[in-house]
C-alpha positions as CSV (number, residue, x, y, z in Angstrom):
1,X,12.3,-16.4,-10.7
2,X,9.3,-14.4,-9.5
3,X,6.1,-15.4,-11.4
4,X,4.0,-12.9,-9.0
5,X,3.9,-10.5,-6.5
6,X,1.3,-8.7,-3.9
7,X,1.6,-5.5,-2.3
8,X,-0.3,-4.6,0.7
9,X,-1.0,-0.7,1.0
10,X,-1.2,-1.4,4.7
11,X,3.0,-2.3,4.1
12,X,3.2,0.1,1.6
13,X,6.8,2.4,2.9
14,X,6.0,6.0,3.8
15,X,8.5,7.7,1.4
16,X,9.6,11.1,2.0
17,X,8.9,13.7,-0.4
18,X,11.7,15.1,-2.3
19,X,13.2,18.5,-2.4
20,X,10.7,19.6,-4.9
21,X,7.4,18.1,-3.2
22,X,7.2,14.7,-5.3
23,X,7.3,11.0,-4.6
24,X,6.8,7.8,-5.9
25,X,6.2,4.5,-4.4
26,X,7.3,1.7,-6.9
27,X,4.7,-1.7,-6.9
28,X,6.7,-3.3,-9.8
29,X,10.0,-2.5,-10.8
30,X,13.0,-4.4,-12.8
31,X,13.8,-5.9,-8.9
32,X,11.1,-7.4,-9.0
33,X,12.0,-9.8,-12.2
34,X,10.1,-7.6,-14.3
35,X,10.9,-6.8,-18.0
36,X,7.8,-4.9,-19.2
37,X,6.0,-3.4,-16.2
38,X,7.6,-0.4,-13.9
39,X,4.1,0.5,-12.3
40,X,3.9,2.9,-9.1
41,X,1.9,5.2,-7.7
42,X,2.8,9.0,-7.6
43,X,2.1,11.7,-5.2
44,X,3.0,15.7,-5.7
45,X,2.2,18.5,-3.2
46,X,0.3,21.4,-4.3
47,X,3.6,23.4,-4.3
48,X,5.6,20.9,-5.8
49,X,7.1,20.2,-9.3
50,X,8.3,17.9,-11.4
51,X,10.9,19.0,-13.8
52,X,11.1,18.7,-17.3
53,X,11.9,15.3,-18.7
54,X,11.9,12.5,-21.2
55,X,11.8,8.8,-20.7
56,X,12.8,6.0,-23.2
57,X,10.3,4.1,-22.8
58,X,6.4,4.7,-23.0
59,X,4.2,6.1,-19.5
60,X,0.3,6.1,-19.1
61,X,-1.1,7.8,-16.2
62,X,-4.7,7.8,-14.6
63,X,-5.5,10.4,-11.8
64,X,-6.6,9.1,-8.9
65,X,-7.2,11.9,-6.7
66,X,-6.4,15.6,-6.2
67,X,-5.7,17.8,-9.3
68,X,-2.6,18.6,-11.2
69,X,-0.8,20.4,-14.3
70,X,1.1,18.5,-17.1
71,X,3.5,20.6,-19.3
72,X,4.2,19.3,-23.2
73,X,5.1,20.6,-26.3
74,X,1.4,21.0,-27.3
75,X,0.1,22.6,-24.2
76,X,-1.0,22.5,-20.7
77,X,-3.3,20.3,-19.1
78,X,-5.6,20.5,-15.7
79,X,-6.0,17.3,-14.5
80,X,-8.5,16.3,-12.3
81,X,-9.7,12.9,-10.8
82,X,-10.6,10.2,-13.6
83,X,-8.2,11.9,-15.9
84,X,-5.8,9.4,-17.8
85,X,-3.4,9.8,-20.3
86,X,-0.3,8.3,-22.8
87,X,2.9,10.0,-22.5
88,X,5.2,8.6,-26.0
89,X,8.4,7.7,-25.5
90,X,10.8,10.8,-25.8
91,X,7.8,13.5,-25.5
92,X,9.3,16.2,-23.1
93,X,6.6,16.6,-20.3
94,X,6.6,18.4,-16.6
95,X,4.0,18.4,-13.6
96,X,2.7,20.9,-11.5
97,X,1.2,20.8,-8.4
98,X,-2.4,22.4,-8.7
99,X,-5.5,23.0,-6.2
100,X,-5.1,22.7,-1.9
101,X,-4.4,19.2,-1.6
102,X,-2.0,16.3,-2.7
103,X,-2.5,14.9,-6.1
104,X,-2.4,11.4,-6.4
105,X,-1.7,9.1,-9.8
106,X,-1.4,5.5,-10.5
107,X,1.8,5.6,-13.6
108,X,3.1,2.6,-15.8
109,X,6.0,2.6,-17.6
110,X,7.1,-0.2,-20.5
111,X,9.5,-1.5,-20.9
112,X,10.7,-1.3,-17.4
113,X,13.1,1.5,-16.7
114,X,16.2,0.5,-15.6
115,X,18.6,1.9,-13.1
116,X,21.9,0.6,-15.0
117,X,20.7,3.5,-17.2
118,X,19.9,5.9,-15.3
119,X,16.2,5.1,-14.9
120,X,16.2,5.6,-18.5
121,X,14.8,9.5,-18.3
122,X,16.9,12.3,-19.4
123,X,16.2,15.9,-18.1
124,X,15.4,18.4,-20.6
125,X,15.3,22.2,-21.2
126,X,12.4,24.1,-19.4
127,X,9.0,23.6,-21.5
128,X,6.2,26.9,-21.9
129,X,4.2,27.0,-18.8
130,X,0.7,27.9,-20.4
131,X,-2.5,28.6,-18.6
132,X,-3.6,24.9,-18.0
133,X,-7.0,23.9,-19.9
134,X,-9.2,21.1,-19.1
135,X,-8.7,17.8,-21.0
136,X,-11.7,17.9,-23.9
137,X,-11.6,14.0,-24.9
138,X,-13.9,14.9,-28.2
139,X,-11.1,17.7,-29.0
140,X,-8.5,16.0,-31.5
141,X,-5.8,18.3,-30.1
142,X,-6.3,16.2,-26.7
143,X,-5.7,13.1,-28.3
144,X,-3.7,11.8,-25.8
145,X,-5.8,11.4,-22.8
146,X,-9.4,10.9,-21.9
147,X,-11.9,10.5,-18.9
148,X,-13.3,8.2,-16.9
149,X,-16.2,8.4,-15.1
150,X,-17.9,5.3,-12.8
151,X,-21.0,5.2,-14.3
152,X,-19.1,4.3,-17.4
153,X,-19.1,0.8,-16.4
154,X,-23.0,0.4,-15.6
155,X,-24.2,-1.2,-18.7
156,X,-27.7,0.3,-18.4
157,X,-26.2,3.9,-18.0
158,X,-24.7,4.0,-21.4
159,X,-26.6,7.3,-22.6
160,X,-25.4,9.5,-25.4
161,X,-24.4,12.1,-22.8
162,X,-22.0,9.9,-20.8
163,X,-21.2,8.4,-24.1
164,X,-19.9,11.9,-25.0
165,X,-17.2,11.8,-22.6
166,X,-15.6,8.7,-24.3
167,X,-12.8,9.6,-27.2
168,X,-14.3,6.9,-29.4
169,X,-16.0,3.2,-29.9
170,X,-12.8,2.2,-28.9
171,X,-13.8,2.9,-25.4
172,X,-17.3,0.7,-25.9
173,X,-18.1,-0.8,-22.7
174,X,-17.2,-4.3,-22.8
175,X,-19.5,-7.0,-20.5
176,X,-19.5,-10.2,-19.5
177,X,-20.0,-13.3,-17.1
178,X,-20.2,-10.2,-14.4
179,X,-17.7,-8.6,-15.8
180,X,-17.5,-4.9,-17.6
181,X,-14.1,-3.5,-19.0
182,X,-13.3,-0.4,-20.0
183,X,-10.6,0.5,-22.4
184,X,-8.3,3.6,-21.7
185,X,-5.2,3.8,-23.2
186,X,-4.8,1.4,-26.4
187,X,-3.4,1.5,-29.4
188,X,-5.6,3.8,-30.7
189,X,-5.0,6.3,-28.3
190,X,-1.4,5.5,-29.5
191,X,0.1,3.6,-27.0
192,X,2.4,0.6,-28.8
193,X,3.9,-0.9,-25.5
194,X,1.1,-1.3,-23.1
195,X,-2.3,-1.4,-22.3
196,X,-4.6,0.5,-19.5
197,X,-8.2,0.0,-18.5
198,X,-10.9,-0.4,-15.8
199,X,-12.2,-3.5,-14.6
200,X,-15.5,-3.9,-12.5
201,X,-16.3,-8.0,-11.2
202,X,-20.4,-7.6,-10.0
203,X,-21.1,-9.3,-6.8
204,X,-21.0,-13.3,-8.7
205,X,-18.2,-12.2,-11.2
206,X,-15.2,-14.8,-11.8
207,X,-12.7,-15.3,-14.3
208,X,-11.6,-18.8,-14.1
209,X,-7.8,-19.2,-13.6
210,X,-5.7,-19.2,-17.2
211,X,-2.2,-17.1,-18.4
212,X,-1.1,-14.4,-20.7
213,X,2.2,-14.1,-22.8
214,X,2.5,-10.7,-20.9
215,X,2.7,-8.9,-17.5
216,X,-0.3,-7.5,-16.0
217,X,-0.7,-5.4,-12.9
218,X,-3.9,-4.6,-10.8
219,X,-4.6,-1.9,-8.6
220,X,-7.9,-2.0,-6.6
221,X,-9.9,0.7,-6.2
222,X,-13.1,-0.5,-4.6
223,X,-14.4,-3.7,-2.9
224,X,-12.3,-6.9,-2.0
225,X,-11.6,-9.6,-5.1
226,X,-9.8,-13.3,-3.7
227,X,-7.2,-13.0,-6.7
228,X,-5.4,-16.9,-6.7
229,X,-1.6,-16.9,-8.8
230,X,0.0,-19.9,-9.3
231,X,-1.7,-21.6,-6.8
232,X,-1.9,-18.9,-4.0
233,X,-4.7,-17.3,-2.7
234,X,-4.5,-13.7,-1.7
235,X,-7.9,-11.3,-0.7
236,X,-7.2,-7.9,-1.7
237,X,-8.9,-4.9,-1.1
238,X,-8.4,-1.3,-1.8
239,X,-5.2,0.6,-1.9
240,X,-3.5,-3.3,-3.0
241,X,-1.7,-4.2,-5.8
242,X,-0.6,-7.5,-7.2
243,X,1.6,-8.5,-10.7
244,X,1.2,-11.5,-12.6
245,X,4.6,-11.7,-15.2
246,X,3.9,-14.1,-18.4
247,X,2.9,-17.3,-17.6
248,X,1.5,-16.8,-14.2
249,X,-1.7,-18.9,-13.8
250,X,-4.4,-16.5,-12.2
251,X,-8.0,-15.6,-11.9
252,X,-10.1,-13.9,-10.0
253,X,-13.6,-14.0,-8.1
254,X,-15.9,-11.1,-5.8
255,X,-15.4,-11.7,-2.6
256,X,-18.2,-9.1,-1.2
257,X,-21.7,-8.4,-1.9
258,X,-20.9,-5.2,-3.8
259,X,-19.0,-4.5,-6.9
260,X,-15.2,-4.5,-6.9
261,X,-13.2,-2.4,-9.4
262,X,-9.7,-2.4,-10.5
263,X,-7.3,-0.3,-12.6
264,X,-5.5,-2.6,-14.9
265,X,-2.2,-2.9,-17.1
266,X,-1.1,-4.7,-20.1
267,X,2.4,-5.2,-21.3
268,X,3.7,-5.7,-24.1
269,X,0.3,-4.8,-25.6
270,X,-1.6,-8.3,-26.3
271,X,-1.4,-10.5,-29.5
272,X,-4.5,-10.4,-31.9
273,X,-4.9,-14.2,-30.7
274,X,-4.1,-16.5,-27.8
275,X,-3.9,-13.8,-25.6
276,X,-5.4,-16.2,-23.5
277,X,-4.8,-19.5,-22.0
278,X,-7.4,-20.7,-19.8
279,X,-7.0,-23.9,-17.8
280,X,-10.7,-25.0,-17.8
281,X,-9.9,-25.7,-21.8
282,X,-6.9,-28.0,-21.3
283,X,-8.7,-29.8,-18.7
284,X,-11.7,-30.5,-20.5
285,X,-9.2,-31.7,-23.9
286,X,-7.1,-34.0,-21.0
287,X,-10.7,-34.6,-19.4
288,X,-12.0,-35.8,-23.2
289,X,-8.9,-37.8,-24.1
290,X,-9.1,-39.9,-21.0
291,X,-13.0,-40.5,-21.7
292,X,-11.9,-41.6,-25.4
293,X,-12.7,-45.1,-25.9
């Protein structure tokens, strides 16, 4: 069974655009021996639409490019680069193609949808299309989405202005060994299936190869990373993709002289503990043992 997969963007299918001016090019899907992750990366034309809708299973969303509208029951939403979101299982929801180009946005889906079931999404009836509003993270009736900005992972640019743009503590900037995180969509944005963040490895940044009880997916945005599963070695740069499903050994290191960034996925959402296993540690206990008079 697969343990890991890569995706090239320069391999990546050029998918026609529907009827309606979407596509969507899938990087993991229940083919793939997936249970948890269906990540891809959508595309809508400024005249295009996506129809009402509702999935049974939970979708997060960051905005990579371009500029579009999301319908739901609450509202509508303007979304512009940097814009993420969580979309709960069974919430109705629509997009519209906004602005003069091509929006672009990375989407993960848990569990995986499943074609036996019809992609598990059911159309629904036609949803209010309101005059679209900018997302206002600091505005509880936005609670489902946020912002990301790049300076956001500098750990000396954490001002109370930039700060301002984060929902919550939740989104603290998390650093070290050359490596800053940033949380997105959690549980206490209200996500219970997965996990989305950003991930920024400086120029000597390494995470030393270990596992997780759950699938993970990376996306890179900036800079090239030599990313090792199971064994492998694959040097990835932007517009890549790779999966690691639970239990596949992995880690990472820089492999250029400038930062390299990442959008990340989680899923199922991680344990409290042992949500890492790290082979350095067994290998110093076998290391120990063997020393062990």
């Amino acid at each position: 069974m697969t343990s890991f997969l890569v995706r090239r963007v320069a391999n990546a299918p050029d998918l026609p655009y529907d009827l309606d001016g979407f596509r969507r090019r899938a990087v993991v899907a229940e083919e793939d021996g997936s249970v948890h992750t269906g990540f891809g990366i959508c595309e809508l034309r400024p005249d295009g639409v996506v129809g009402p809708h509702v999935h049974s299973y939970e979708e997060t969303f960051h905005m990579v490019s371009g500029t579009v509208i999301l319908d739901v029951p609450e509202g509508s939403y303007l979304l512009e680069e940097g814009d993420y979101g969580l979309l709960p299982t069974g919430m109705p929801h629509a997009w519209r193609g906004a602005g003069d180009t091509v929006a672009r946005w990375a989407d993960m889906r848990a569990p995986v949808p499943r074609a036996r079931y019809g992609y598990d999404t059911q159309p629904v009836p036609a949803l209010p299309a309101r005059h679209p509003v900018r997302i206002d993270v600091r505005d509880p009736r936005t609670r489902l989405f946020g912002h990301f900005e790049r300076a956001q992972m500098d750990p000396g640019k954490q001002s109370q202005d930039l700060l301002a743009a984060s929902a919550s503590m939740r989104t603290a900037l998390l650093v070290y060994s050359g490596i800053t995180v940033k949380m997105m969509v959690d549980a206490d944005l209200g996500a219970v299936s997965s996990t989305m963040f950003m991930v920024q490895y400086a120029p000597d940044g390494v995470a030393g190869t270990h596992d997780h009880p759950f699938e993970e997916t990376y996306l890179i945005l900036e800079g090239t990373v030599d990313a090792t599963f199971d064994g492998e070695r694959h040097r990835l740069g932007p517009g890549d993709a790779a999966w690691a499903g639970a239990g596949c050994v992995h880690g990472f290191a820089n492999a250029g002289d400038t930062p390299v960034r990442w959008l990340e996925t989680q899923a199922p959402q991680p344990p409290s503990r042992h949500s890492y296993r790290f082979t350095r540690d067994w290998d110093h206990l076998r290391t120990a043992l063997e020393e062990k008079p």
